[in-house]
N, C-alpha and C positions, 0 to 999 in steps of 0.2 A: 425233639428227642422221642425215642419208642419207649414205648408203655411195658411193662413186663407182663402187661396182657395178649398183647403182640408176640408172634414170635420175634426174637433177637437174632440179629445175624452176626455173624465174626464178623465180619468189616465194622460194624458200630463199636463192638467193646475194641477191635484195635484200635479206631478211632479215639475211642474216650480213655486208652491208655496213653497214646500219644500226645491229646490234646492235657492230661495229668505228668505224661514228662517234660512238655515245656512248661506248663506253670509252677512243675518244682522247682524250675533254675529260678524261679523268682522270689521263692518263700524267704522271710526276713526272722520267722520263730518257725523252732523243731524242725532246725535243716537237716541235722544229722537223721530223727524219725523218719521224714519226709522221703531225703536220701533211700534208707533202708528198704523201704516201702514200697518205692521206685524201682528199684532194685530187683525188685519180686517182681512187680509187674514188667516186667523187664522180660522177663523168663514167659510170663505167658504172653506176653506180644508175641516173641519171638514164633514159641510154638503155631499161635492163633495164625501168624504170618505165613508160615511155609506149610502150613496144612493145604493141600490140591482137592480139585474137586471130587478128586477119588474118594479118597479120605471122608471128603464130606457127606458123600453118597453112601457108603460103606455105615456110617454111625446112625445109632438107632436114634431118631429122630427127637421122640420123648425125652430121652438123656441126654441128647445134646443140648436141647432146651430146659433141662434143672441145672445143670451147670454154665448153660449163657446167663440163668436166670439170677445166675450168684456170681458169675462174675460181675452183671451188671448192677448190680447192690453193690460191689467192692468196689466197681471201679467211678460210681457214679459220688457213693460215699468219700472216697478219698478226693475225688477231685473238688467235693463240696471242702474235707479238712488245705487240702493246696490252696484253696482261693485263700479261706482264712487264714491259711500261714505267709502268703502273698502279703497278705492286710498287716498284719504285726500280729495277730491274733495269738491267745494261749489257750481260749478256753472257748467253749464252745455250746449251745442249750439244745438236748435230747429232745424231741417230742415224748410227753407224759411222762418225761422224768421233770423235776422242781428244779434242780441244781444245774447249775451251767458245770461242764466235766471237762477236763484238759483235753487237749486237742493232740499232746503227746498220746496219753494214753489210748484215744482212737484211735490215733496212727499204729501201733503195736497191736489194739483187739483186730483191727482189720489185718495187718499183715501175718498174725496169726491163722488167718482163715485160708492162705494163700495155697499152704500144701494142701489142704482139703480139695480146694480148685484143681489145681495140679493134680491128683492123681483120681480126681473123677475124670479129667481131660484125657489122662493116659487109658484110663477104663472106656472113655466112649471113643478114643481111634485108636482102641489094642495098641497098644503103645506098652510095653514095658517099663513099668515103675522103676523110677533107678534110686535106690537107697542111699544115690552118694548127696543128695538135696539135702544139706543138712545147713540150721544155723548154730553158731555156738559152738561148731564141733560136736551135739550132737546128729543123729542123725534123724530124719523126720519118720513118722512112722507112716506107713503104708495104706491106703484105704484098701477098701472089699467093697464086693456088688452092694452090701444094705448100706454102702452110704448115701443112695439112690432113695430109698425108701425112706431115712431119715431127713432128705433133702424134699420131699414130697409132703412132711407133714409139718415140716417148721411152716412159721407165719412167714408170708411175701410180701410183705407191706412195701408198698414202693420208696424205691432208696432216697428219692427228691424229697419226700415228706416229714423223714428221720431226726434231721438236723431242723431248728428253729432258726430263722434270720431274726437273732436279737440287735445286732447293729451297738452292743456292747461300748 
């Protein structure tokens, strides 16, 4: 697997989307989460998928890589909560956090992060935000260029080291 020290290329994260929607057919706990979650990454396979090399030549290179660099946090994190919902698992142990934390509620912080993804993806291939992205019947709200700049100073701690293997 690549390091987020590496650059990421789209083929890995659509890889590690893909290889995260067959192991949710197999989750036994938080199917419906799980489901949801899938769902989203569903929407940036897609994307990730039919983008041409034009496209990928056209994108500022920098930006393309803080948004691989968070979707591979997303997608590498979820695929660590699917193994655990695969196992029967509910609950889960954070690095430097004490408490083992439900493995629903990751599933929901992480697919909260999803429109963030999405419309940094539409910002680095001029893509037009489409407002109709909504869950709940709301609607999701819109990013701007500084979410590039906020994405630049959050911590990148790599996503494999996140989750602890307690073997519960």
């Amino acid at each position: 697997m690549e390091s987020p020290g590496v650059p990421i290329r789209l083929g890995s994260i659509v890889m590690l989307i893909k290889y995260g929607m067959e192991r949710a057919e197999m989750v036994t706990s938080n199917k419906k989460a799980c489901a949801s979650l899938v769902d989203d990454l569903t929407i940036i396979h897609d994307i990730l998928s039919s983008t041409n090399e034009e496209e990928k030549q056209k994108a500022e290179n920098h930006r393309l890589q803080l948004v691989m660099n968070r979707l591979y946090r997303i997608t590498t994190r979820a695929n660590v909560l699917f193994d655990r919902c695969a196992s029967g698992k509910t609950t889960i142990k954070i690095r430097n956090f004490l408490q083992a934390t439900s493995i629903k509620g990751e599933l929901h912080r992480l697919q909260s992060e999803i429109p963030k993804a999405l419309g940094m993806l539409c910002l680095v291939f001029h893509v037009k935000q489409m407002s109709g992205y909504s869950r709940g019947g709301v609607a999701l709200p819109l990013v701007d260029e500084t979410v590039f700049n906020e994405e630049e100073e959050q911590d990148l701690e790599p996503a494999e080291e996140y989750y602890v293997d307690d073997d519960d």
